[in-house]
C-alpha positions as CSV (number, residue, x, y, z in Angstrom):
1,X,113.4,84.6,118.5
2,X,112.0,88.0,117.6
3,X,111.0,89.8,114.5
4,X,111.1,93.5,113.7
5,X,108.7,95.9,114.6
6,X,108.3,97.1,111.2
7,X,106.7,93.9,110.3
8,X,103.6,94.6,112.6
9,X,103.5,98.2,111.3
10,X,103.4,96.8,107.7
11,X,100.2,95.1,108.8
12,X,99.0,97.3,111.0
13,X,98.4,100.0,107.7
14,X,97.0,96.9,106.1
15,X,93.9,96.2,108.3
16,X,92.9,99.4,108.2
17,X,93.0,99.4,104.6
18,X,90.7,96.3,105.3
19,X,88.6,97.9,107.3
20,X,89.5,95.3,110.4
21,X,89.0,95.9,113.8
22,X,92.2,97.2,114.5
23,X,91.6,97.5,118.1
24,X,89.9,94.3,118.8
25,X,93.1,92.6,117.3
26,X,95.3,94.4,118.9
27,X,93.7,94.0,122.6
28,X,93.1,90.2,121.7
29,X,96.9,90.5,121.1
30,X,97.8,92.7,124.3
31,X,99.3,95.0,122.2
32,X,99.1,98.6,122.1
33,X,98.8,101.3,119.6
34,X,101.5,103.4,120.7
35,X,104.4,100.6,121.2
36,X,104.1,100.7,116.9
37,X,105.8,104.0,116.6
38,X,108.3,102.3,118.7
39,X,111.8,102.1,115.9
40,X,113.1,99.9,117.7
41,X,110.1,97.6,118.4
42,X,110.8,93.7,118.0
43,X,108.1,91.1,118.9
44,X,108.1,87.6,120.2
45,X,108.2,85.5,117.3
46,X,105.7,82.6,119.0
47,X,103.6,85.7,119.0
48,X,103.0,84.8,115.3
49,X,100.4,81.9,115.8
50,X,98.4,84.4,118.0
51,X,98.2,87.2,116.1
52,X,97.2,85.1,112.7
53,X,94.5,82.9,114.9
54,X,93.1,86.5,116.3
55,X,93.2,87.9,112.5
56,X,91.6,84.8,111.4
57,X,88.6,84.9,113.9
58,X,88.4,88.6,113.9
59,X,87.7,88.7,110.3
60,X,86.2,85.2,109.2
61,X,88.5,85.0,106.8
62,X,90.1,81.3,106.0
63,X,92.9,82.8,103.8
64,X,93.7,86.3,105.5
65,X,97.3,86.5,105.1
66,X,96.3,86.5,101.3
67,X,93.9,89.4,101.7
68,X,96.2,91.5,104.7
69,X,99.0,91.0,102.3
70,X,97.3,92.9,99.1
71,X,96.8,95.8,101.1
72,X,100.3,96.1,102.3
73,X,102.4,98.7,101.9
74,X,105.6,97.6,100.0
75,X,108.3,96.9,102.5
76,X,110.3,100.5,102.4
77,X,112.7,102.6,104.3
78,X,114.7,99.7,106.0
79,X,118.2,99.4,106.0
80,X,117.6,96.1,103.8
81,X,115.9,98.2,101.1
82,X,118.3,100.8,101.3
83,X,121.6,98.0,100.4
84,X,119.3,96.5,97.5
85,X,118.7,100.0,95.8
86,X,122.8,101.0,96.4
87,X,123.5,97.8,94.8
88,X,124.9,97.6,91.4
89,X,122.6,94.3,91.2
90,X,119.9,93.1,91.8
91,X,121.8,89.7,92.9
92,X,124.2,91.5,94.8
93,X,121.2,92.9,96.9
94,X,120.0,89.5,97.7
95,X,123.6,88.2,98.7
96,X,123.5,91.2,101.3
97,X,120.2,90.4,102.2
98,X,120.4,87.0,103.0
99,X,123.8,88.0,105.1
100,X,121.3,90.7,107.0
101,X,117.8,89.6,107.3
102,X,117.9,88.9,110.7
103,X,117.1,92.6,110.7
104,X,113.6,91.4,109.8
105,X,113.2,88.1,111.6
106,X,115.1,85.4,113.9
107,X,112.9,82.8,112.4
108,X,113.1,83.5,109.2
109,X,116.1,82.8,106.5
110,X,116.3,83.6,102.7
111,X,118.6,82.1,100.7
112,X,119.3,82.1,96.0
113,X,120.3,79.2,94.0
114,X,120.8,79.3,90.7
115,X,119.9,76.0,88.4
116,X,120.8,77.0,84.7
117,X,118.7,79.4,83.8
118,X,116.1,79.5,86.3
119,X,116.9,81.2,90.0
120,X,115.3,80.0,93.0
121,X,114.9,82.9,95.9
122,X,114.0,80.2,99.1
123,X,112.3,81.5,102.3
124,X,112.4,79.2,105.2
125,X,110.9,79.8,108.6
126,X,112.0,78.3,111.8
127,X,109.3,77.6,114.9
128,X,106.0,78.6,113.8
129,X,103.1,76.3,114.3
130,X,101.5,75.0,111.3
131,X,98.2,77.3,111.3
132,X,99.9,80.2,111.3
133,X,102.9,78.8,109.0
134,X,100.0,79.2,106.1
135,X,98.8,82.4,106.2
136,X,102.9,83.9,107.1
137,X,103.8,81.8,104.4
138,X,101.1,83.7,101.9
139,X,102.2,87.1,104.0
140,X,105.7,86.3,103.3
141,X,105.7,85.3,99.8
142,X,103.6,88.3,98.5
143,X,105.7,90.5,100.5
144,X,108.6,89.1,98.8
145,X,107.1,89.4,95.6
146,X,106.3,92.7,95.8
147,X,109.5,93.7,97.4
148,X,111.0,92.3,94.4
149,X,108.9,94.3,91.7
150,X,109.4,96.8,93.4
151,X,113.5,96.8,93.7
152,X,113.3,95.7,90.1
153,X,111.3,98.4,88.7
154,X,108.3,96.3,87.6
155,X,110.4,93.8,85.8
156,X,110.1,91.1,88.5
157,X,108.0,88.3,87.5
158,X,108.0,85.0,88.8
159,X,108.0,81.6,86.5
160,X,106.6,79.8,89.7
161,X,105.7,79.8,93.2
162,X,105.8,76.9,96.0
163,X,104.4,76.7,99.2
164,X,105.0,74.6,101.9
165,X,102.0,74.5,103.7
166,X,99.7,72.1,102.0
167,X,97.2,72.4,99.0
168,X,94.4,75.2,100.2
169,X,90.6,74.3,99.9
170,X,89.8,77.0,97.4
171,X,92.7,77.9,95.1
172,X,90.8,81.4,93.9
173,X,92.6,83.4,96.6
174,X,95.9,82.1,94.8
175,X,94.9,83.0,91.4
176,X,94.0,86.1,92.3
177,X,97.4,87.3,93.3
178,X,99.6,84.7,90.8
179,X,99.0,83.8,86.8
180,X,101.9,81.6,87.4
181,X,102.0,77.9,88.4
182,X,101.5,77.2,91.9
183,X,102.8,74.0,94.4
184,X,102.0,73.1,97.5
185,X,103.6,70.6,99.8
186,X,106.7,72.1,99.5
187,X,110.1,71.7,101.3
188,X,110.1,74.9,101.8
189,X,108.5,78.3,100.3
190,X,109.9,79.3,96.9
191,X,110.1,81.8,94.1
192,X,111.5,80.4,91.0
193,X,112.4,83.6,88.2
194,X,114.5,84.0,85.6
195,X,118.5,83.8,86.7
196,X,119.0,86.7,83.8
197,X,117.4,89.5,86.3
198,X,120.1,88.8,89.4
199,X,122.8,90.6,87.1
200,X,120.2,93.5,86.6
201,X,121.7,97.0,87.3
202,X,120.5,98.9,89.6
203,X,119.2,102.1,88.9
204,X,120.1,103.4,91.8
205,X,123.9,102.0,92.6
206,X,126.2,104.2,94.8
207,X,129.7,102.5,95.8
208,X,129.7,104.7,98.6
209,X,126.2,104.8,99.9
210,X,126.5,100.9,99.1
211,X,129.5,100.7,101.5
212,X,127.7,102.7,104.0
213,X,124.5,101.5,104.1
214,X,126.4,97.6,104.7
215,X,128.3,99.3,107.9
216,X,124.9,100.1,109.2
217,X,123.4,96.9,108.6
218,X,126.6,95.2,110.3
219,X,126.3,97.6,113.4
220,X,122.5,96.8,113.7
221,X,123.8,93.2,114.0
222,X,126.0,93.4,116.1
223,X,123.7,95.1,118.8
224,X,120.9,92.1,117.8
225,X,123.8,89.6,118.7
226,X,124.7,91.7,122.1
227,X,120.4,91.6,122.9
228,X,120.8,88.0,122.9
229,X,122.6,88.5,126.0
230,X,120.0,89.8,127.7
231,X,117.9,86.9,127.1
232,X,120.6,84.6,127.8
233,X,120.4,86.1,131.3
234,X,117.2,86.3,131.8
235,X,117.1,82.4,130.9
236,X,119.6,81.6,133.4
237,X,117.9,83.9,136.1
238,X,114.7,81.8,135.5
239,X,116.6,78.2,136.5
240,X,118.5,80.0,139.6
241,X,115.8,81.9,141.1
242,X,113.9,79.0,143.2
243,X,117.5,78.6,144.7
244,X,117.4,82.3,146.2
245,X,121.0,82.6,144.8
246,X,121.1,84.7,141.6
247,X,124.1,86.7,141.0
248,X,126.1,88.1,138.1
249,X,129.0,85.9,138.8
250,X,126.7,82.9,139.3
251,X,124.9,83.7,135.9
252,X,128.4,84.9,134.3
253,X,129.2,81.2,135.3
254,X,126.5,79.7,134.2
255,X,126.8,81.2,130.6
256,X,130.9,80.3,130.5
257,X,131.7,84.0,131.0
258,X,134.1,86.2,133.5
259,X,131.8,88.6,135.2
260,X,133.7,91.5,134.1
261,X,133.0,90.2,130.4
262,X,129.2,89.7,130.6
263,X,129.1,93.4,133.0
264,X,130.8,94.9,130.0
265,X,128.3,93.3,127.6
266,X,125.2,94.6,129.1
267,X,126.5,98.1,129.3
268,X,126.8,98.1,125.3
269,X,123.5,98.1,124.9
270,X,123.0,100.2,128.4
271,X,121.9,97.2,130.8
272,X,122.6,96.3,133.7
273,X,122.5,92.9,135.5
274,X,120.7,94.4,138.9
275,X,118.2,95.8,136.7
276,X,117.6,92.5,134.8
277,X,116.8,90.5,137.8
278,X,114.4,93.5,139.3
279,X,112.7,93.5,136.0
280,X,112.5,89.3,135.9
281,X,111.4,89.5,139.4
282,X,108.4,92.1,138.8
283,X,106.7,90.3,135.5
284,X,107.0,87.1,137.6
285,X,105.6,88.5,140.5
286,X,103.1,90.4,138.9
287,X,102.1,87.2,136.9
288,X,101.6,84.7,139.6
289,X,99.8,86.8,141.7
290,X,96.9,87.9,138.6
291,X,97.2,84.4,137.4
292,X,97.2,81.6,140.5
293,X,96.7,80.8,143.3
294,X,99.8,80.2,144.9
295,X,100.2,81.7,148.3
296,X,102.3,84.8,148.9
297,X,105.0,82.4,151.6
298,X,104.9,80.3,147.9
299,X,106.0,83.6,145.7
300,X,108.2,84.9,147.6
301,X,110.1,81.1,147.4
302,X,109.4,80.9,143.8
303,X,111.0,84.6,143.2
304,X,113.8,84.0,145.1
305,X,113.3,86.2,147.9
306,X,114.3,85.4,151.4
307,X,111.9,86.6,153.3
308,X,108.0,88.2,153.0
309,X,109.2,91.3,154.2
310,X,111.7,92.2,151.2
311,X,109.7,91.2,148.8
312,X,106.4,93.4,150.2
313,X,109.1,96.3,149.9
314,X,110.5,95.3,146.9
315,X,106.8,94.6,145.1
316,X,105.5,98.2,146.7
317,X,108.9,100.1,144.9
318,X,107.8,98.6,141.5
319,X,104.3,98.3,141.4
320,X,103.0,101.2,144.2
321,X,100.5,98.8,145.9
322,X,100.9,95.3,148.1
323,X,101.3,91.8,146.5
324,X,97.6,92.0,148.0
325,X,96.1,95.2,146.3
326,X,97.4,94.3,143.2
327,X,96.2,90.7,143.4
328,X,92.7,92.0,144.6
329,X,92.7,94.4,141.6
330,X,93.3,92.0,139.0
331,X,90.2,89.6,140.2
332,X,87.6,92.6,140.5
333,X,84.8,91.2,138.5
334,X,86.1,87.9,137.4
């Protein structure tokens, strides 16, 4: 599961706001500086636990998805903002949105129910550990909010928000961001407001720009759903490789496809299988070598190579030195 890039920008612009130690963070991360202007950017999404640990020793701050999420910039210039402003209203944005926002994350769903007069706008996440559940949870929910104000012109305002993570130590980060009652302990994270405000007009509804703006959120989906191919493959690559057979029609197998289907697949989003595997091949070569201390008769097994010699050629093409260079540059002063 991945989430978008934009995500990481969002906080990116809000640590410096804070003053953090924007490089520290992003080295403890492995990430660099120049992959953010990447548009197309999306990051691991068991990345999240990581980043929010590295934040919260960084910084020494026990509620930091509170204070990274006051300094950031409303969530703008997305396709998902684009279909809430073109909507006539403010509920038709959020039916669109909830259709769509795997655009933002894989792990992440938002759904609205409506109980008389009192709408619930529910934000659940899928596979993050509970640590850094709490402080995406307080990213996510102020992010929501804000969102939401913002769409809304200012007339937003919530009657109550819950949490699921449990009860904090010290409430006074809470306060500080919500005069309205709080929960804890939830089933999941909610925004309760009032039901009146989904049939608000927007301001900015266009039929047309409405009607385009969906056609580009439903083409941006599709080539999501056509990237899960890729890791698919790459999935099935990892359980064939130790046999030293991996092929596109074993892996086409494997994933109940003709190869001619899955070929086709790949080429949508300008991949190819050969490629794949050379790719796989590399980070796992490049991986055991920095990382263990396996021998190199024992790599070239495990990367399904059969014999030294084609893997020495094949390691020199992609990395310009020897499996033994590059192992002996990766332990200089450990």
């Amino acid at each position: 599961m991945q989430d978008a890039g934009v995500l990481l920008r969002i906080a990116y612009e809000a640590m410096k706001e804070l003053d953090i130690d924007v490089v520290e963070v992003l080295s403890r991360c492995n990430i660099s500086e120049e992959v953010l202007n990447d548009k197309n950017l999306r990051t691991p999404n068991h990345a999240q636990a990581h980043f929010w640990k590295v934040l919260e020793d960084v910084t020494k701050d026990p509620n930091i998805g509170i204070s990274l999420s006051k300094r950031m910039p409303v969530f703008t210039g997305q396709v998902l903002q684009y279909l809430f402003l073109s909507s006539p209203t403010f509920g038709t944005g959020w039916e669109r949105a909830t259709k769509y926002f795997r655009l933002i994350s894989d792990a992440a769903s938002v759904s609205i129910k409506t109980e008389g007069d009192v709408a619930r706008l529910s934000v659940n996440l899928d596979g993050v550990t509970e640590d850094a559940n709490r402080h995406l949870n307080d990213c996510l929910i102020i992010g929501m909010f804000k969102f939401c104000q913002h769409v809304t012109d200012g007339e937003f305002k919530a009657k109550k928000i819950a949490f699921a993570h449990p009860h904090p130590e010290n409430l006074a980060a809470y306060t500080s961001v919500f005069t309205c009652p709080l929960e804890f302990s939830a089933a999941d994270n909610y925004i309760y407001f009032d039901a009146n405000l989904l049939d608000r007009p927007s301001s900015h509804a266009e039929p047309e720009l409405f009607a385009l703006h969906e056609q580009l959120a439903s083409r941006k989906i599709a080539k999501l759903e056509l990237q899960d191919i890729v890791d698919k493959v790459r999935r099935v690559i990892a359980q064939q490789l130790e046999s030293g057979v991996v092929t596109l029609e074993s892996v086409a197998t494997e994933l109940d496809m003709k190869p001619r289907m899955l070929r086709a697949k790949l080429a949508d989003i300008e991949y190819n299988f050969n490629q794949i595997l050379a790719d796989f091949r590399c980070e796992l070569s490049k991986k055991l070598l920095a990382n263990t201390d396996e021998s190199i008769d024992q790599i070239v097994y495990l990367t399904g190579f059969s014999e030294p010699s084609t893997f020495y050629r094949a390691f020199k093409r992609w990395v310009q030195m020897t499996p033994i260079e590059y192992r002996r540059s990766k332990r200089v002063g450990n």
